[in-house]
N, C-alpha and C positions, 0 to 999 in steps of 0.2 A: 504494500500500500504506500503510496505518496503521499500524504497526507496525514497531521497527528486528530489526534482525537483526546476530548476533554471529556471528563466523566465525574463525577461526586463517587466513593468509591469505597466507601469506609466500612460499609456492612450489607449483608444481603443482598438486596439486588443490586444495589451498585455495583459491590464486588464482582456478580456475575455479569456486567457489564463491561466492566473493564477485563477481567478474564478475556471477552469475544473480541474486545478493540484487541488486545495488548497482542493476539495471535495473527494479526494482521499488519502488528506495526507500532512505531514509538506513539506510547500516550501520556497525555500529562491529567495523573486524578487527584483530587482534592477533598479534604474533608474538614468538617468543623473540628472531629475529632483527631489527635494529632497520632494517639496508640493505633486508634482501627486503621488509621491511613498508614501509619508503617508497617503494619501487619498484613494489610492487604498488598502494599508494594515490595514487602522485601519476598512473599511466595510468589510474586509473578516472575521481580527480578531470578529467581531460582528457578524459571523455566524458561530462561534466556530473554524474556521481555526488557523491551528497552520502554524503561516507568521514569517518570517525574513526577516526586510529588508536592505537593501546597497545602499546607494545612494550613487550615482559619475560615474565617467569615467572610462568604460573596459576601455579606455587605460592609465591608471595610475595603478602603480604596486599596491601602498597604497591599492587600490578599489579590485582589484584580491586580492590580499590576505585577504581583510576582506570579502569577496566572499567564501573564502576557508575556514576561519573560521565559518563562518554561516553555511554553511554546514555542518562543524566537528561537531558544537553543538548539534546539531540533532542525532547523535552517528549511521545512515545509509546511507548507498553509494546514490552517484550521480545516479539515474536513468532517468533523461533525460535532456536536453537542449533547451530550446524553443529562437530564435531570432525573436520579434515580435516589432523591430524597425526599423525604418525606415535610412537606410544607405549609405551613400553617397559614390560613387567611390572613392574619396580622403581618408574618413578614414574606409573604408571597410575591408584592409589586417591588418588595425592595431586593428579592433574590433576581429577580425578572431583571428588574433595571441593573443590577450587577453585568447576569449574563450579556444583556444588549452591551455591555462597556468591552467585553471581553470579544463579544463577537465586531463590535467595530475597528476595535484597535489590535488585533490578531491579524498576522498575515492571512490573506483568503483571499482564492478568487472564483472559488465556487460554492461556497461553504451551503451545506444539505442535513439537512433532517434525514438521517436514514435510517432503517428501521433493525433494530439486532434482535434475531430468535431464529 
């Protein structure tokens, strides 16, 4: 794959998310939680996955932009975005406007909604 892929990744179905990206190609996943995020990253790095991770809160600019970094590293566009967290009415439009900051300012020149199962 040409292309990294961004995923929340910390438990459950994230995890199994970022499992389908990571066998395709470098991703970069993120969690509020910073144990389940190295727990999930360092089993993938152990099946050769090429992982970056970012722990903290889409809604802290700090966490977006090192989001945007991890991504740059990889020197290929954003090809997709996975939200496999669980999101409450109250900070839902501010995880939303997070991800639009991330999908603006991420290299991409086709970036898709694509469907993993």
């Amino acid at each position: 794959m040409n292309r990294v892929h961004l995923t929340g990744a910390g438990r459950a179905m994230g995890a199994a998310v970022a499992r389908r990206f990571a066998a395709h190609g470098p991703i970069v996943i993120c969690d509020v939680n910073a144990v389940d995020l190295s727990t999930v990253g360092d089993a993938l790095r152990i099946t050769g996955a090429d992982v970056r991770t970012v722990a903290g809160d889409l809604r802290e600019q700090g966490v977006l932009a090192a989001i945007i970094d991890a991504i740059a590293e990889t020197g290929l566009d954003l090809g997709g975005v996975a939200h496999a967290a669980g999101v409450s009415p109250a900070i839902g439009p501010l995880v939303v406007a997070g991800t639009a900051v991330v999908l603006s300012r991420a290299p991409a020149r086709d970036t898709a909604v694509r469907r993993v199962g």
